[in-house]
MIPA-882534 format. One line per 2 residues: their letters; for each residue x, z, y of C-alpha. Coordinates in nm, 3 decimals, decimal comma. Layout:
# residues N
a = X:Z:Y; ...;
# end
This chain:
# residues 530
xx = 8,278:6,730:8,558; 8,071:7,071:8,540;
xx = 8,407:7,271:8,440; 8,599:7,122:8,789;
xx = 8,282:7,193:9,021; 8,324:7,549:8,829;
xx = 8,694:7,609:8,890; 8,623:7,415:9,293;
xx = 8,354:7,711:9,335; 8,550:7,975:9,212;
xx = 8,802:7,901:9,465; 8,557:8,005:9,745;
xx = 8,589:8,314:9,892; 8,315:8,539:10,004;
xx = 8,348:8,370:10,360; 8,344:8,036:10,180;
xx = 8,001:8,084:10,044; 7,875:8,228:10,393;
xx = 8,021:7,910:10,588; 7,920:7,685:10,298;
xx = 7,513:7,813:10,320; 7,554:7,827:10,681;
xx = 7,674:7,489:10,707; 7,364:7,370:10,458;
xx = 7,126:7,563:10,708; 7,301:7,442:11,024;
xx = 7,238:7,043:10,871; 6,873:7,144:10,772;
xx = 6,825:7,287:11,156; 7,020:6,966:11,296;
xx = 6,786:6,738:11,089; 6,485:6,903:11,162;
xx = 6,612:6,968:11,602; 6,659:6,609:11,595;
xx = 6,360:6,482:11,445; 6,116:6,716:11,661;
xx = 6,282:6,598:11,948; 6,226:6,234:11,861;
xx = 5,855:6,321:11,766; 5,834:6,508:12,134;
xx = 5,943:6,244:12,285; 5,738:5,990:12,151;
xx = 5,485:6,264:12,231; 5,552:6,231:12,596;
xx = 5,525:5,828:12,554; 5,248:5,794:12,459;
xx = 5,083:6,137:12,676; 5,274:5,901:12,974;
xx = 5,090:5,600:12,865; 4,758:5,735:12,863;
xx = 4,804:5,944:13,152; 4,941:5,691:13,366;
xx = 4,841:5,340:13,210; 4,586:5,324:13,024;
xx = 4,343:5,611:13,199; 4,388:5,422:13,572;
xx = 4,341:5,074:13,401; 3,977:5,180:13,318;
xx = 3,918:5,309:13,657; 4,031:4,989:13,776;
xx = 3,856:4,791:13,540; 3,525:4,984:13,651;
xx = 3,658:4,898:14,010; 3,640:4,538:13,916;
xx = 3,352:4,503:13,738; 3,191:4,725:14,003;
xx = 3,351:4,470:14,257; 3,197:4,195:14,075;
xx = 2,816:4,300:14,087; 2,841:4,378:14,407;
xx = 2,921:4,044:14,507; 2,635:3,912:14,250;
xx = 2,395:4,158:14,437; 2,519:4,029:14,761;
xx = 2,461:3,686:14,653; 2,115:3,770:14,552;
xx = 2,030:3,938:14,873; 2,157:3,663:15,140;
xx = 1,951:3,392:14,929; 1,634:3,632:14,972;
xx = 1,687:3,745:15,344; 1,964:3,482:15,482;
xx = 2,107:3,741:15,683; 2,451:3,781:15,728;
xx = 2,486:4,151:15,675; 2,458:4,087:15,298;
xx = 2,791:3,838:15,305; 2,982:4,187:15,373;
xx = 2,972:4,361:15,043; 3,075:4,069:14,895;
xx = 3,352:4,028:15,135; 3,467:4,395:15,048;
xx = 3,387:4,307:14,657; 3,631:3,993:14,685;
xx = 3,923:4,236:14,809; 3,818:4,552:14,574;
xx = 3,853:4,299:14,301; 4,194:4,175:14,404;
xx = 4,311:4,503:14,449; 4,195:4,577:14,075;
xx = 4,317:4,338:13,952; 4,639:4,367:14,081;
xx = 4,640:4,741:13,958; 4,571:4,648:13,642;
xx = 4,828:4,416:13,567; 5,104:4,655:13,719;
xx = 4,964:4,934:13,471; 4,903:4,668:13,166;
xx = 5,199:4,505:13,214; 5,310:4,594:12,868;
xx = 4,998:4,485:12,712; 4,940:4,129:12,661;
xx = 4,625:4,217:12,467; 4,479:4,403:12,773;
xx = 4,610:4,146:13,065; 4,422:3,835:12,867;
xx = 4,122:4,020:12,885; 4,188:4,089:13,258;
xx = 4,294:3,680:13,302; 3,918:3,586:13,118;
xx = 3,753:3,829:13,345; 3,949:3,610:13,665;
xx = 3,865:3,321:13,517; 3,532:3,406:13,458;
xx = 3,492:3,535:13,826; 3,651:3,214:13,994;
xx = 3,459:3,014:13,793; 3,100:3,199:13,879;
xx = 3,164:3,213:14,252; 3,331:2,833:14,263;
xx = 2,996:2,715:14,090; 2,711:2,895:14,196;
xx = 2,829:3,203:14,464; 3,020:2,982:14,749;
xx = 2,753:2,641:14,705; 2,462:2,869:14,771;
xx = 2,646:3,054:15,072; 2,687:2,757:15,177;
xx = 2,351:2,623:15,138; 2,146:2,931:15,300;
xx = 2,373:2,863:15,567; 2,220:2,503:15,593;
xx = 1,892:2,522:15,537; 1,847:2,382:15,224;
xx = 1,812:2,700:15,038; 1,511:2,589:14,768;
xx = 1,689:2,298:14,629; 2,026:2,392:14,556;
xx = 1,887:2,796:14,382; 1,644:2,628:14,198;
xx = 1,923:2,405:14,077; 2,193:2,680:14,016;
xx = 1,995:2,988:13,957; 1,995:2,895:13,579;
xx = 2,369:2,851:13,586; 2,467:3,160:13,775;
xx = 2,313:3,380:13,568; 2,477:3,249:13,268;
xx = 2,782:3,251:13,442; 2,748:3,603:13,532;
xx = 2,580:3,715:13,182; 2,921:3,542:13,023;
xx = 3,116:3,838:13,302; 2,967:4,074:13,161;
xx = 3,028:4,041:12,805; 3,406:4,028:12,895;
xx = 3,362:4,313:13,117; 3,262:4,504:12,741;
xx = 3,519:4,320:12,596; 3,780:4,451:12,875;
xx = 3,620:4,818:12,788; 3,611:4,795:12,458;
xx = 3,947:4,683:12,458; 4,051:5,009:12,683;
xx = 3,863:5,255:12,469; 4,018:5,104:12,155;
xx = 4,411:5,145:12,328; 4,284:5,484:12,474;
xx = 4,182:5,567:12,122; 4,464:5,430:11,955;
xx = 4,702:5,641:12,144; 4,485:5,950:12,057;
xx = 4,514:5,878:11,699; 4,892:5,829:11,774;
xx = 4,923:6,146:11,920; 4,763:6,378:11,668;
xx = 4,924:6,153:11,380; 5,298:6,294:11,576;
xx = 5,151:6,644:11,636; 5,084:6,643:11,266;
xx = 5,427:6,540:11,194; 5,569:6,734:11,412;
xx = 5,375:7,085:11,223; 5,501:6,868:10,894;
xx = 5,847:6,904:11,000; 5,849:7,294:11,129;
xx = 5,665:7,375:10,861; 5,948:7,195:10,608;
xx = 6,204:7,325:10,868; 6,054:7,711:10,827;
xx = 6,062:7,665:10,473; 6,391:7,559:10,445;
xx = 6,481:7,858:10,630; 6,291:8,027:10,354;
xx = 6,490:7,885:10,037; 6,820:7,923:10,260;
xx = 6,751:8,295:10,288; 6,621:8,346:9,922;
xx = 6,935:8,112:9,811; 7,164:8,326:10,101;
xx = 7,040:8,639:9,896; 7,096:8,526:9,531;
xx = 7,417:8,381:9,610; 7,472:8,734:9,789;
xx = 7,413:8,867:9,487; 7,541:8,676:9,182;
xx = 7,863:8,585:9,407; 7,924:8,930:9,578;
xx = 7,716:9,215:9,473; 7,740:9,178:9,087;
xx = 8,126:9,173:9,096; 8,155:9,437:9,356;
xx = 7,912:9,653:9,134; 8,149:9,563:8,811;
xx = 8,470:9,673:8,988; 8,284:9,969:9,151;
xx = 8,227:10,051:8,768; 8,541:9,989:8,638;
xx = 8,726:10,192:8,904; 8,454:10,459:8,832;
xx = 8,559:10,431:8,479; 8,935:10,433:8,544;
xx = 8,887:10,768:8,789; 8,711:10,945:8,497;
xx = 9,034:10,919:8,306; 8,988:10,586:8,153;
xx = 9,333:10,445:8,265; 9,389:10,203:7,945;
xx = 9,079:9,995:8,028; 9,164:9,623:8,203;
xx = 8,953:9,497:8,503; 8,807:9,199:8,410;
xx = 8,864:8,962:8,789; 8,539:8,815:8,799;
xx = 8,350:8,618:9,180; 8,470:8,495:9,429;
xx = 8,856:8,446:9,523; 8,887:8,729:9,713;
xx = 8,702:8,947:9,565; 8,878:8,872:9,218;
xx = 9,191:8,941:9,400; 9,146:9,248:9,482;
xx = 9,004:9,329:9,111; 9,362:9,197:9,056;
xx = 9,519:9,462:9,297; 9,308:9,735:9,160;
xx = 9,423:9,650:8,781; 9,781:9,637:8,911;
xx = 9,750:9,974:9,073; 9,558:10,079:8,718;
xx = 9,876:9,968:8,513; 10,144:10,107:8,750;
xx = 9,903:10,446:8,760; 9,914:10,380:8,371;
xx = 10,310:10,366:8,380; 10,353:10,697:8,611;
xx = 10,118:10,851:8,415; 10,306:10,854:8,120;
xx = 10,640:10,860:8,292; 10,468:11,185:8,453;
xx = 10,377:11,308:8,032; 10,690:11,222:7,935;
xx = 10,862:11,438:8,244; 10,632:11,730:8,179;
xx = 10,709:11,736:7,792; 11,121:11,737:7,946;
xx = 10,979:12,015:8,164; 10,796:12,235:7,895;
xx = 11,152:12,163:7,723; 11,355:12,305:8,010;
xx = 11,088:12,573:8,083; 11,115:12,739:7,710;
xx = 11,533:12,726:7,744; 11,446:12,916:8,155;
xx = 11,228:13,173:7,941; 11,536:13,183:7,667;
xx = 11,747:13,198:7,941; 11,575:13,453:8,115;
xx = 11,520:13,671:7,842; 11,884:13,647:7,765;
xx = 11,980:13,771:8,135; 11,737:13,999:8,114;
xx = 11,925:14,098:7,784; 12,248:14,107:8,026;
xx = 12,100:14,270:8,263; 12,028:14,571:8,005;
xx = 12,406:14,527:7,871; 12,479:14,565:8,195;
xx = 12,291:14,884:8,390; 12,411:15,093:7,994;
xx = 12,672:14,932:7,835; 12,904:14,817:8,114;
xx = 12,813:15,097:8,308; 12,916:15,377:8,058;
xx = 13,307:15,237:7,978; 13,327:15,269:8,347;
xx = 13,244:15,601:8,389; 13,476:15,711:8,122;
xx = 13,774:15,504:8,292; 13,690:15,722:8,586;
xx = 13,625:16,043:8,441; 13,966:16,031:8,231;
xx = 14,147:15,892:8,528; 14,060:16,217:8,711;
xx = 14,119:16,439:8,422; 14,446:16,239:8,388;
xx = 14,530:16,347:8,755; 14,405:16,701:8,695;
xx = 14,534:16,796:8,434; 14,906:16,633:8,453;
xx = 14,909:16,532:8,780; 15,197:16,811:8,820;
xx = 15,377:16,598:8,601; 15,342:16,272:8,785;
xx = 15,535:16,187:9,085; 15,365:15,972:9,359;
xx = 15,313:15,700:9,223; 15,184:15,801:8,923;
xx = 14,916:15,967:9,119; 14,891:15,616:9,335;
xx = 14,810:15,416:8,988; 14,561:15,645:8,886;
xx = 14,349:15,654:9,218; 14,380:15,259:9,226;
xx = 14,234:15,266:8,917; 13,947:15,506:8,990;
xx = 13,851:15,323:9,276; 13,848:14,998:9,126;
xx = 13,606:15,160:8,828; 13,412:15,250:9,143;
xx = 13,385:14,926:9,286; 13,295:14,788:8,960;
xx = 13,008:15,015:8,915; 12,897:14,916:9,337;
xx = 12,916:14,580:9,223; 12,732:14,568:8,847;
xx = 12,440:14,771:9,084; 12,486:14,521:9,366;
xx = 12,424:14,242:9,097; 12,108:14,388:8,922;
xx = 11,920:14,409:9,274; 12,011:14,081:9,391;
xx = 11,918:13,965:9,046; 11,552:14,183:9,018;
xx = 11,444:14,029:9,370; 11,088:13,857:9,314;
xx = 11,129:13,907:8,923; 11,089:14,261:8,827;
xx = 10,797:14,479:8,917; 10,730:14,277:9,219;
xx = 10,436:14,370:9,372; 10,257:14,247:9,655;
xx = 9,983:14,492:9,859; 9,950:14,509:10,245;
xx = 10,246:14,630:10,409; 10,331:14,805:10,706;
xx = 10,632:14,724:10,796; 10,668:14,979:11,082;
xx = 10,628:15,217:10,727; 10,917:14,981:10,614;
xx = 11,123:15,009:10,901; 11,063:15,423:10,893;
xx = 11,217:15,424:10,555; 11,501:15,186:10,576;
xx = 11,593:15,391:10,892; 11,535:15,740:10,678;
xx = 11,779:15,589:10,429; 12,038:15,498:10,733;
xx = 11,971:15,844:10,928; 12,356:15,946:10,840;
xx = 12,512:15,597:10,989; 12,276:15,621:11,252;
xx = 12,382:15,970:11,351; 12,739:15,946:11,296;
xx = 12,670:15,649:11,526; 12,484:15,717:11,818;
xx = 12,286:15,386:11,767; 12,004:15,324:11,977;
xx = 11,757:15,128:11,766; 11,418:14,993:12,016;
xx = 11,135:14,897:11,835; 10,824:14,679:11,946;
xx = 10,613:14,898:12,202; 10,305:14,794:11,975;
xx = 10,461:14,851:11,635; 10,478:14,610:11,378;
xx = 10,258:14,381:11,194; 10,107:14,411:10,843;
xx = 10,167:14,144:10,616; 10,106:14,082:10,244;
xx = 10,458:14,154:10,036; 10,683:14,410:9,853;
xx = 10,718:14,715:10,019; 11,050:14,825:9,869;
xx = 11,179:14,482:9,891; 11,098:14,504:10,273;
xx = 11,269:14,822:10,319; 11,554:14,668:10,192;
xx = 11,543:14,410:10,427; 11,516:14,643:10,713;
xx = 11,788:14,828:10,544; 12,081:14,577:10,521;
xx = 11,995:14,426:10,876; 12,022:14,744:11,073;
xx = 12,288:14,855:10,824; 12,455:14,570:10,914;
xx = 12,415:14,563:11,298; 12,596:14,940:11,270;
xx = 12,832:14,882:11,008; 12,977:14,534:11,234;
xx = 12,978:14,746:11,581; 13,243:14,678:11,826;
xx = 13,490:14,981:11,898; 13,424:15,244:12,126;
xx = 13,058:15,093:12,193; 12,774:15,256:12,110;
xx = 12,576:15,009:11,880; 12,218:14,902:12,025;
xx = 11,966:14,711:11,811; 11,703:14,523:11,917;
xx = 11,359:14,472:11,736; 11,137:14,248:11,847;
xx = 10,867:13,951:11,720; 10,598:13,727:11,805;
xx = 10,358:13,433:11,649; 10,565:13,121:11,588;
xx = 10,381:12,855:11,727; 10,670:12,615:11,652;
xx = 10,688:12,622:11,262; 10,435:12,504:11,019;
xx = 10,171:12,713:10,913; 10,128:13,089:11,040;
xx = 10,394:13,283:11,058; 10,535:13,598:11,264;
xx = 10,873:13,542:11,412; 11,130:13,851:11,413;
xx = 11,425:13,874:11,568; 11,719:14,166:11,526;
xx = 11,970:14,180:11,773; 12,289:14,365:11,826;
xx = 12,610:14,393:12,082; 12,810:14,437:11,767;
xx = 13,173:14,228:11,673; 12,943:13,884:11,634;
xx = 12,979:13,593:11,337; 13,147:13,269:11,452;
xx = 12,954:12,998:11,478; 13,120:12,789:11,185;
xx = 13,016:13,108:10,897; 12,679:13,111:10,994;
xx = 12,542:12,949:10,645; 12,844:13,151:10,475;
xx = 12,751:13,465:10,526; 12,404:13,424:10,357;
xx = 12,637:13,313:10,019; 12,664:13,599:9,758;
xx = 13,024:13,798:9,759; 13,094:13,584:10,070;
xx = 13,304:13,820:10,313; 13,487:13,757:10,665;
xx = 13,700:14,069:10,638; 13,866:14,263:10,380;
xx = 13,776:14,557:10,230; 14,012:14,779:10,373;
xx = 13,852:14,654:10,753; 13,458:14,688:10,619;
xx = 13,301:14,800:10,299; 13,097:14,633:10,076;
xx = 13,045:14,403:9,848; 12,982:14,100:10,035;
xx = 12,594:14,079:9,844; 12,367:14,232:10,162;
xx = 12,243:13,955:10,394; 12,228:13,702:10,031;
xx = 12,007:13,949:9,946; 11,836:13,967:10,278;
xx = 11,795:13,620:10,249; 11,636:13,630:9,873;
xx = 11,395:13,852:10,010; 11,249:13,667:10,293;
xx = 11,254:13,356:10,086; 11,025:13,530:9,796;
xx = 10,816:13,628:10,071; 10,748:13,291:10,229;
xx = 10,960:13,227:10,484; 11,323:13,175:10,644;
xx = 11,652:13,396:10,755; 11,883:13,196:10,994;
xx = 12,155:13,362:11,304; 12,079:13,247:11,648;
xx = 12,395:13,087:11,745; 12,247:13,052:12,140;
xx = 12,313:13,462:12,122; 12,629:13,573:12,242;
xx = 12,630:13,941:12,322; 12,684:14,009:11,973;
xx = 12,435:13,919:11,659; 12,073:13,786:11,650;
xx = 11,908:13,717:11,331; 11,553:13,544:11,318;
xx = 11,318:13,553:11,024; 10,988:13,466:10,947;
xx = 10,747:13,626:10,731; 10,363:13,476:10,640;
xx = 10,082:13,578:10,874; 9,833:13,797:10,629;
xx = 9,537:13,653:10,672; 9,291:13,992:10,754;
xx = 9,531:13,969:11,060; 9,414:13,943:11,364;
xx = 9,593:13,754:11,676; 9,878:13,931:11,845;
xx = 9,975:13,936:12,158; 10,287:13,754:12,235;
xx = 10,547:14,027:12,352; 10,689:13,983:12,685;
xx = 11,054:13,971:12,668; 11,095:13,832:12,339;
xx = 11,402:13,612:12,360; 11,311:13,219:12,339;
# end
């Protein structure tokens, strides 16, 4: 029986056990409302009753009895005097006691105790003035006054003397209803401070039970889980929550051990990926070393075969080039060039290749000093040109990168914009840049623009692809490697290289580079293309 109330009160949740004391204190405050107001209201009985009943009945019971001896004393005084005068209070004493009496019973009418009293005093009255009062009246009137009081003297005044020990009767019989309902009412006002006082300290073992249960049913197993999930944070992942309270609260112990074993299960999914990781990471450094190892092989080894292809290709044509006809000489210059454009190429490849892996470096940069030297390294093309390269008004930022890297940058893009000019036009480049307040972070936005040949819209991603060309060589040189390596470069440096297909006088590439922080706010440059 103990185990099933057990398992019934473990099925309570936290709001279970709050409705279940508050339904416990709401009875106990019923109980105790309703029995106050009974005791109140019997209060106000029996305050009505003495107010209004029993209080007037003894002022008209001193009416009557008042009533009463004045008519005696009336009596009295017309048998001394035989004048008239003294018939009057008696008169008046007949009708008080009528009206008394009368009062009385309305006001007694509940108390059968009280009204016999009341009929005995009647009786007692009709009797005194139907023997003695009225015959000597009547006899003063007559003139025979000293017979008939010497006669009845003796019997009015026992008459009378038997009035007024039922007058104390009557009184006595007041006072003790007056007193009983006294006793009545202090015997409810002490029930009544019985009851509050059981009612306040039933709001006292409610609260102290409202606190325990607080506490055994809610506090201790919040405190456990608190410790357990302190426990698990710390590292501890292997150790089980133990669901302990009530329902709710043991479900979401349950939750928290089923995140615990899933975090358990990821955790060593996670171990077992990093140990596949470390793997992969030693065969990268193998691998790395190796092209690094290629990468030597290649800026010697390769590079010296080549140069002897070339130099006995010329000596061939030198020296016995007399002796060849045309297309002798035609073979050998085919194959000079293409020991050429093997050597461009092998170069080409250990730049794009050294980009953010060999003696990188990063230091503030100016990239107007940037610009200057890409530009220095272009002065030929941009002489034999005529280009007309405009630069920001306010220069350029600094930022936090390579410097030669950035030159290079500068180099290929301008390179570029000149190399891919339109015929019979003079080329015209345009630098400009601002904050981008549209991508994430803080970053400065460049642009490079040109009225050169263009790139279709559908080889905009192409052209960012190593070795990828839109023309031949014998339209354009090159080796197809510049804007992949344009593209390398701003992506080692934090940000992103795209074309601006919305241009259409020629070119427009955007980039964006990481704001240094020691920067300080730019202003936005009017006439920066949106």
């Amino acid at each position: 029986m103990s185990s099933r109330r057990r398992l019934r009160a473990t099925q309570l949740t936290v709001q279970g056990w709050q409705y279940l004391v508050l339904s416990v204190m709401g009875v106990v405050v019923l109980a105790g409302g309703i029995t106050v107001a009974l005791l109140l209201s019997r209060t106000d009985q029996v305050s009505g009753q003495l107010i209004e009943n029993i209080q007037p009945a003894r002022v008209a019971a001193y009416q009557l009895q008042g009533a009463l001896r004045d008519q005696e004393t009336a009596v009295r005084g017309y048998l001394i005097t035989a004048d008239p005068q003294f018939l009057t209070p008696y008169d008046d004493g007949r009708l008080v006691e009528q009206q008394a009496a009368a009062d009385i019973r309305i006001l007694e009418q509940d108390r059968p105790d009280l009204l016999e009293d009341l009929d005995a005093i009647e009786q007692a009255s009709g009797s005194w003035r139907a023997s003695y009062a009225e015959p000597l009246i009547a006899a003063v009137r007559s003139g025979d006054v000293t017979v008939i009081a010497e006669e009845s003297r003796a019997l009015g005044k026992a008459e009378f003397d038997r009035l007024r020990t039922l007058f104390d009767v009557q009184n006595d019989g007041l006072e003790k209803a007056r007193s009983d309902g006294i006793a009545e009412l202090e015997q409810i006002r002490s029930w009544r401070n019985g009851v509050l006082v059981a009612m306040l300290g039933a709001f006292v073992a409610t609260m102290l039970l409202l606190a325990v249960l607080l506490r055994q049913a809610v506090l201790r197993p919040l405190n456990a889980l608190a410790m357990s999930c302190r426990r698990i944070a710390r590292g501890n992942f292997g150790e089980p929550i133990h669901p302990m309270g009530p329902k709710d609260i043991r479900g979401i112990a349950l939750d928290v051990d089923e995140m615990r074993e899933q975090i358990v299960e990821e955790l060593e999914a996670s171990q077992a990926a990093t140990e596949a990781l470390d793997v992969q990471a030693d065969e990268l450094r193998r691998s790395n070393a190796e092209l690094e190892q290629f990468a030597y092989v290649a800026s010697h080894d390769l590079q010296e075969p080549l140069r002897k292809v070339t130099s006995f290709c010329q000596l061939l044509e030198k020296r016995y080039g007399d002796q060849l006809d045309e297309r002798g000489i035609e073979y050998i210059g085919f194959a000079v060039d293409g020991a050429k454009r093997m050597q461009v190429l092998i170069n080409d490849l250990l730049t794009f290749s050294r980009v953010g892996r060999l003696n990188a470096t990063e230091t503030d940069v100016d990239l107007d000093a940037t610009l200057d030297a890409a530009l220095s390294n272009l002065a030929t093309s941009v002489e034999e040109t005529g280009a007309v390269i405009e630069r920001p008004p306010d220069g350029l930022p600094t930022i936090k990168g390579d410097p030669t890297l950035l030159a290079m940058l500068w180099q290929n893009l301008v390179g570029n914009a000149m190399k891919f000019r339109r015929e019979d036009e003079v080329p015209r480049i345009v630098i400009e840049y601002r904050e981008d307040t549209e991508g994430e972070g803080q970053n400065w936005l460049f642009s490079l623009a040109d009225n050169g040949i263009g790139i279709p819209p559908e080889f905009v991603d192409k052209v960012f692809v190593i070795f990828q060309r839109l023309h031949g060589r014998d339209a354009y040189s090159g080796t197809g490697i510049g804007l992949a390596l344009c593209k390398k470069i701003v992506e080692h440096h934090g940000g992103t290289i795209w074309i601006d297909t919305s241009y259409t006088e020629g070119t427009r590439f955007r980039f964006t580079l990481p704001v240094a922080t020691a920067d300080t706010e730019t202003p936005v440059l009017e006439g920066f293309p949106t």
